[in-house]
C-alpha positions in Angstrom: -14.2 9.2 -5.8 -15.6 7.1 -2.9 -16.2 3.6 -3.6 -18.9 2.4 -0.9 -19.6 -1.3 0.2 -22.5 -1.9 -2.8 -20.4 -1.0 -5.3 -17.3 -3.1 -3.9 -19.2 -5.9 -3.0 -20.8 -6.1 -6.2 -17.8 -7.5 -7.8 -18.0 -11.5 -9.3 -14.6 -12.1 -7.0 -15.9 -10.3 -3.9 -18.0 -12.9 -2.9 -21.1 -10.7 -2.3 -20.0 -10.0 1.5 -16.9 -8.7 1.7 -17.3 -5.1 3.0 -19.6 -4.0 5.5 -22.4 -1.4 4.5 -20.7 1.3 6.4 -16.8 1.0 4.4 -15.7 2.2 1.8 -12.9 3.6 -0.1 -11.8 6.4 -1.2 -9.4 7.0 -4.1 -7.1 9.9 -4.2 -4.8 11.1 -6.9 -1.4 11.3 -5.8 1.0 11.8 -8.9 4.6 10.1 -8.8 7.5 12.2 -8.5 9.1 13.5 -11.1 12.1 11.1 -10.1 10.1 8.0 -10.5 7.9 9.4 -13.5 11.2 9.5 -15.1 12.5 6.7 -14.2 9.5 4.7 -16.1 10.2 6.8 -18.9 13.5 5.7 -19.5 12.4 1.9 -19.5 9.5 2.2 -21.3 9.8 4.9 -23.8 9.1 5.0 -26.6 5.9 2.8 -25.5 5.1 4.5 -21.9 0.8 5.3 -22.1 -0.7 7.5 -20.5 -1.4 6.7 -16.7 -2.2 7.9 -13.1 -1.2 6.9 -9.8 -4.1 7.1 -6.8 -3.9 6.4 -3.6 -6.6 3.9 -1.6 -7.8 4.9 2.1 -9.8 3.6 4.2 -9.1 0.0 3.8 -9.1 -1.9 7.2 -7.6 -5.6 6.5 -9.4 -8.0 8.2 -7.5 -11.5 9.1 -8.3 -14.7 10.3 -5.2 -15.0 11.5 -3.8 -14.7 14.9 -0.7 -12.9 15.9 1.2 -13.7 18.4 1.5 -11.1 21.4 4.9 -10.8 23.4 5.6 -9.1 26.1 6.6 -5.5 25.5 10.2 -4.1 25.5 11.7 -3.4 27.9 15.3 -2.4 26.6 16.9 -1.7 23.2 20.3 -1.9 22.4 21.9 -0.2 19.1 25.1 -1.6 17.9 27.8 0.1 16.0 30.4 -1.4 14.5 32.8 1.3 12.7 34.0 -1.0 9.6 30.7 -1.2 8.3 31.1 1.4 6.5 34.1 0.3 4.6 31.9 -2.5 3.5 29.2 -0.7 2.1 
């Protein structure tokens, strides 16, 4: 489903004003992988309800505040070190 900027707006913690009139968002099923689905089940079982994962797109977060902008790289260095992997 898409939610659009009425129906988001028209929440009592929204504020009224939130979104603009042209956003929205739009949910999107997107089921966990069997992995993690099983991983849940294991710490919640025998109590584990029913559920489903979605995924939110289209949400643009506005801040108030200001990053700071550096100057861009010029150089990167990557560092090795061959004992780090004994420590691991």
């Amino acid at each position: 489903p898409q939610l659009d900027a009425n129906f988001l707006n028209s929440s009592p913690t929204s504020g009224g004003s939130c979104f603009l009139p042209d956003e929205m968002v739009e949910l999107v099923c997107d089921p966990l992988a069997i992995a993690d689905l099983l991983g849940l089940w294991d710490k919640f079982k025998p109590r584990l309800p029913a559920s489903m994962t979605y995924v939110a797109r289209g949400i643009l977060l506005d801040s108030e505040i200001e990053m700071p902008v550096g100057a861009p790289v010029q150089t990167r260095t990557v560092q090795y070190r061959a004992d780090a992997e004994n420590r691991a």
